[in-house]
C-alpha positions, 0 to 999 in steps of 0.5 A: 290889607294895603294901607295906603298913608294920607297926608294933608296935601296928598293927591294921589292917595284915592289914585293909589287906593282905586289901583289896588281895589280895583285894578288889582283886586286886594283889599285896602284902606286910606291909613291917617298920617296920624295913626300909630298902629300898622301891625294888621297891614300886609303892605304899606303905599306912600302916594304921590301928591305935595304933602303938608304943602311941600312947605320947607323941602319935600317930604322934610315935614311929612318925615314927622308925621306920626305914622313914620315911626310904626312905619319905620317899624313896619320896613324894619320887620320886612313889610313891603313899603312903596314910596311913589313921587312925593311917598319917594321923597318921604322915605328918602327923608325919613332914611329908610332909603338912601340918597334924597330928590331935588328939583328937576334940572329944568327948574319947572314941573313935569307931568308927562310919560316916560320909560324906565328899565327894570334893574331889579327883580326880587324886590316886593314890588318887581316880582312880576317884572324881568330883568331888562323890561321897559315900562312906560309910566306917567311922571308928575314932579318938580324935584324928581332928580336923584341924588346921593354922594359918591360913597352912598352910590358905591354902597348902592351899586355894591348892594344893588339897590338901583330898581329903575333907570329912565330910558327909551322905548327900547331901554337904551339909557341916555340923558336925553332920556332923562327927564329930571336930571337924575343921577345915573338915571335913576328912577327907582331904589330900594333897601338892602333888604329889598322891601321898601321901594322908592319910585318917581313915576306912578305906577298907579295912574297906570293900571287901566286903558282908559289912563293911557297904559296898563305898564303900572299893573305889574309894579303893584300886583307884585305885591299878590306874591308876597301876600300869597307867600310865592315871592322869588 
């Protein structure tokens, strides 16, 4: 069973929930960011959207929901987190991952497609990407640019806990490319570990034609190896 957390102000909740029910073919549940028991989850999504309004800084209020402390619990057994956008921002606050996300260079909101290059493979939730793929996801965001200082960066490179970059069609990285203004382009991490991933584009507005792409499924079917216990 996926536990997909809703906060107030969620957007993305059903979109997650409907990508992995229907698209995916897994059983899953809206869990109530007042809930305080996961223990019969098998992985846990965090949606996109603008939780409690955004209000103070994002993620900063959803960090006190709370689910956050069985969730904490939950990625501290090895269950599988994904953090998407604002479910990004919660985990950064609530530092299960490293590192936080602030407002895009340009100051404004944006809702448009992107491509991000794989840099990890045996995370929960890239088991079914390559090294080296290009996807193209849909990003909707107004602080998506990914920072950390340098002694928390030199620790993720050591641990290899960049999971994505933003890119070209080809996987050329550049600025140009980079929508945010993210450090080193990057667009996913993870924790030592490698279950708990955080990740700024939706992979789950991209699972069907009809929404434009289908680069989103592989991201989220990740997840059958896990369940299925044939993980890397």
């Amino acid at each position: 069973m996926i536990g997909v957390i809703s906060f107030p102000g969620s957007n993305g909740d059903h979109d997650a929930l409907a990508a992995m029910t229907q698209a995916v073919g897994l059983e899953a549940r809206l869990v109530d960011c007042r809930e305080q028991d996961l223990s019969r989850l098998d992985a846990v999504i965090l949606p996109g959207g603008f939780s409690y309004g955004d209000h103070l800084r994002c993620g900063a209020i959803a960090r006190f929901a709370p689910v956050m402390r069985p969730l904490a619990e939950f990625a501290a057994r090895g269950g599988p987190v994904l953090g998407i956008c604002n479910g990004f921002q919660i985990l950064c606050e609530a530092g299960l991952l490293p590192g936080a996300l602030r407002q895009n260079r340009t100051l404004r909101f944006h809702c448009f497609w992107t491509h991000v290059r794989i840099e990890r493979v045996d995370t929960v939730w890239t088991g079914l990407l390559s090294l080296g793929d290009v996807a193209e996801l849909p990003i909707a965001h107004g602080e998506g640019a990914y920072v950390a200082d340098k002694a928390t960066l030199a620790m993720m490179h050591r641990n290899r806990q960049v999971v994505a970059r933003y890119g070209d069609a080809s996987g050329h990285i550049s600025q140009e490319h980079n929508p945010n203004g993210s450090l080193e382009s990057i667009a996913a991490v993870c924790n030592e570990r490698g279950n708990v991933v955080g990740l700024m584009p939706h992979p789950e507005r991209a699972c069907d034609p009809l929404l434009g792409g289908m680069d989103g499924l592989k991201f989220l079917r990740s997840a059958l190896l896990f369940t299925s216990g044939e993980q890397r």
